[in-house]
C-alpha positions, 0 to 999 in steps of 0.5 A: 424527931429530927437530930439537931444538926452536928460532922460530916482526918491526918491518917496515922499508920501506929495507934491513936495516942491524943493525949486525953483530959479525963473528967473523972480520975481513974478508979484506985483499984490496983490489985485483982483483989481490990477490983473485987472487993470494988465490985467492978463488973465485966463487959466486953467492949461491944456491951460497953458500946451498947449500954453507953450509947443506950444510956446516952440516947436516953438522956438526949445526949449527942453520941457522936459531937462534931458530925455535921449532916449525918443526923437522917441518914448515916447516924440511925444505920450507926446507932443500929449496928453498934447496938446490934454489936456488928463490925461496920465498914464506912463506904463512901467518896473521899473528904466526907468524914469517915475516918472523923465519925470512926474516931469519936466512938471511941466516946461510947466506951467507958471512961476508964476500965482495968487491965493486966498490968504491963499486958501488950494486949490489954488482958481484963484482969478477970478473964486473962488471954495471952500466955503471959497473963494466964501464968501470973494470974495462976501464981499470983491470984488476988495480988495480980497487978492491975492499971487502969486506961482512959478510953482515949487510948483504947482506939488504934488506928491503921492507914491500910497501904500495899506494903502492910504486912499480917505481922504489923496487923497481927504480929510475927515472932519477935527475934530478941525474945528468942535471942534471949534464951525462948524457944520457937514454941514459947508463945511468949516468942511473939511481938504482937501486932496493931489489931491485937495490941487494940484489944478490948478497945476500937481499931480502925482500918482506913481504905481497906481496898487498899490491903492486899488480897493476901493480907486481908486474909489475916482478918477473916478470923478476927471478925468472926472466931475473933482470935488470931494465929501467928506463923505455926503457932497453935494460938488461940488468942480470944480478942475483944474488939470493935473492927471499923473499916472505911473505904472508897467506892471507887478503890474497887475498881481503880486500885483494889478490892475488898474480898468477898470472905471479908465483907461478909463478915462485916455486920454492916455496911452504911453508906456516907455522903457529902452535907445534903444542904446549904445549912450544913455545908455552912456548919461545916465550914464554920466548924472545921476550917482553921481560922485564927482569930486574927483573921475574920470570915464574914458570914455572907463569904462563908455562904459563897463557899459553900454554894461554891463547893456545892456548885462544883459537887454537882456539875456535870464537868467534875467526876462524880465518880471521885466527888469533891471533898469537903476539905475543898470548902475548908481549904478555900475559907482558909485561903480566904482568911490567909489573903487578908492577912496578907493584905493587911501585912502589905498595907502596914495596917498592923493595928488593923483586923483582917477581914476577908473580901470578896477579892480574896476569892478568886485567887484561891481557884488555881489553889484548889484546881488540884482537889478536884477530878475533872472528866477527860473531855473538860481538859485545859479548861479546869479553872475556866470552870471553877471561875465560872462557878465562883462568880456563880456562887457570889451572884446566888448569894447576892441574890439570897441577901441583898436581891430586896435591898434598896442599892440606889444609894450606891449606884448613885455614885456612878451616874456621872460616869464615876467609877471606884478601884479595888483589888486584893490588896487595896486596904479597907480604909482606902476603899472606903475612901474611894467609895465615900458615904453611901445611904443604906450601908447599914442596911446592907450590912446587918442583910449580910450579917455585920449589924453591931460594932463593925469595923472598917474591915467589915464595911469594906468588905460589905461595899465590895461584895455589893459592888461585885453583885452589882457587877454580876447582875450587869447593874455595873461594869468591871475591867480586870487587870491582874488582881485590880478591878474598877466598877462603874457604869 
């Protein structure tokens, strides 16, 4: 059965602190004793994992909200590592949701677990791992302290950068603690670093090509003896942990590499990839482009992003090597949106909704020049291409919703030689002025989505769209001066 479609960000170099709304409160336990007497059962974090996504998948729950065109492909390899208890690393093209499918396992934990309270590495009450918790647990035994975490705080996060040290993973010794009376060998000495301070939770490990060769070393018995060592420290410290990687195929030849040792220690490797279809490619937009409601993005504008974006993915001008992200179709719906607020702002039109336009398009190309990798032999012609793309986009689009309409009663206004002027900053109610009355308005509205209760905006922004299809099917013609074009015969 097919996976209802659902997707495909700021990488932050210490953990993961979004503050969290818990759905239930945390459990009162607040001794080793009391954890007992409750009748709390111990799991390790990839049995937590396992049993939560299991129970999830059974009762038809999605395990991993906000993922847009994985359901086939990414999601059934993810499900089977996590099951298998594997560490994975993510490999695919920059701006296909890695590091945003990485982020919501951390949903697969429990809601809340116990740890040793004031631990640096989150020691389970029943089974304590540093030097420190064993020690209190010894002299304080049923009267140990426990706090309990929300699952939003057992995910670490670590952007993998050239000048990343073993002791911001792993740690190092911490020269206060020494100053104040320790000696060297006291393995209280040590200041834990990113990967231990995750313990019993899910860290994250982003571009992992990018960590040198040296320091990817450090990793190599996290993933398998899960412990780690520290200087000359005779320490063996049992680490429960998730360990997530992501990285670009493309690191492996242009800026680094990961090493043999380590990814074979990794128990999966699943490809990712951009939204397979025009639907998802939608969702996606719709789902992630930050569009304040001040602003409206009409649905048929939605669609020429889309078949924008996917346009350029796939031409043979772009590296493919490097791929187009899907941040280039979330930055081009914002732009959109921002021009007419723009517009509207300009106009004095305050009362007056924004909708954006089919104007608004073009202006957007020089703007997203910069998130596209052309090949060397298209050099100079960067927005020439991306132009000729758009206006491609906006024909497909025409073609898919209006190429059945009746159009006659607009085209009737140009057969006297009329012609009518618009622009980005021509206001809704102007145009509409210029245009007058036109048969069949509704019709081609409620084809591009707008069949209830528009406003000037949105008729404007039909009108438009139309006139530039018309354009393009050399149904009309168009002069362009700057950022004003008059229609007509």
């Amino acid at each position: 059965m097919r996976r209802p479609a659902i997707t495909t960000y700021c990488r932050i170099v210490q953990q993961h602190t979004q503050p969290h709304d818990a759905s239930t409160p945390a459990p009162g336990a607040t001794t080793l004793g009391e954890l007992r007497a409750g009748g709390h059962v111990y799991r390790t974090v990839k049995e937590e994992i396992r049993h939560n996504l299991l129970a999830m998948m059974r009762a038809g729950q999605d395990p991993f909200p906000g993922i847009v065109g994985f359901g086939d492909t990414v999601l059934p390899h993810l499900e089977r590592a996590l099951i298998a208890g594997h560490d994975i690393i993510l490999l695919g093209e920059r701006g296909q949701g890695k590091t945003r499918l990485i982020r919501t396992m951390s949903g697969l934990l429990d809601e809340w677990t116990p740890a040793v309270e004031g631990c640096e590495i989150n020691d389970h009450p029943y089974h304590p791992a540093c030097a420190r918790c064993r020690r209190l647990a010894a002299e304080q035994g049923d009267d140990l302290p426990v706090t309990w975490r929300h699952r939003d705080d057992r995910y670490g996060e670590k952007l993998a950068t050239p000048d990343t040290s073993v002791g911001d993973l792993i740690g190092d010794i911490d020269p206060v603690k020494v100053a104040e009376g320790r000696t060297l060998g006291d393995p209280e000495t040590i200041h834990f670093g990113l990967v231990p301070r995750t313990n019993r939770g899910i860290f994250s490990l982003n571009e992992l090509p990018d960590l040198a060769e040296r320091i990817q070393v450090s990793l190599l018995n996290v993933l398998e003896e899960r412990d780690i060592g520290i200087r000359g420290y005779a320490l063996r410290l049992p680490l429960d942990l998730l360990l997530v990687a992501s990285a670009n195929p493309e690191d492996y030849t242009n800026r680094g590499r990961i090493i043999t040792p380590l990814k074979d220690r990794f128990g999966a490797e699943i490809r990712t990839h951009y939204p397979p279809s025009l639907a998802d490619e939608l969702t996606l937009i719709r789902q992630e482009a930050d569009i304040w409601t001040a602003a409206e993005l009409p649905e048929h504008l939605v669609e020429v992003i889309a078949r924008f974006t996917r346009g350029v993915r796939e031409s043979a001008a772009v590296d493919a090597r490097s791929g187009v992200s899907a941040r280039f179709a979330i930055a081009a719906a914002e732009s959109a949106a921002a021009s007419a607020v723009r517009r509207t702002a300009l106009a004095g039109a305050g009362d007056e909704t924004p909708v954006a336009r089919v104007c608004d398009l073009p202006a957007v190309v020089s703007t997203l020049r910069g998130k596209v990798e052309f090949e060397v032999s298209e050099e100079g012609r960067e927005e020439e291409i991306l132009g000729a793309m758009l206006r491609r986009a906006i024909a497909d689009t025409f073609r898919s919703r209006l190429g059945s309409v009746d159009l006659s009663g607009l085209l009737a206004k140009f057969e006297d030689g009329g012609t009518v002027e618009s622009g980005e900053l021509v206001p809704a109610g102007e145009l509409l002025q210029r245009i007058g009355d036109v048969p069949g308005l509704a019709r081609i509205m409620a084809r591009l989505g707008m069949d209830g209760g528009e406003s000037f905006g949105h008729a404007a922004a039909a009108l438009e769209f139309t006139l530039e299809g018309l354009y393009l099917m050399r149904r009309l013609s168009k002069d362009t001066d700057g950022g004003t074009s008059v229609y007509g015969t």
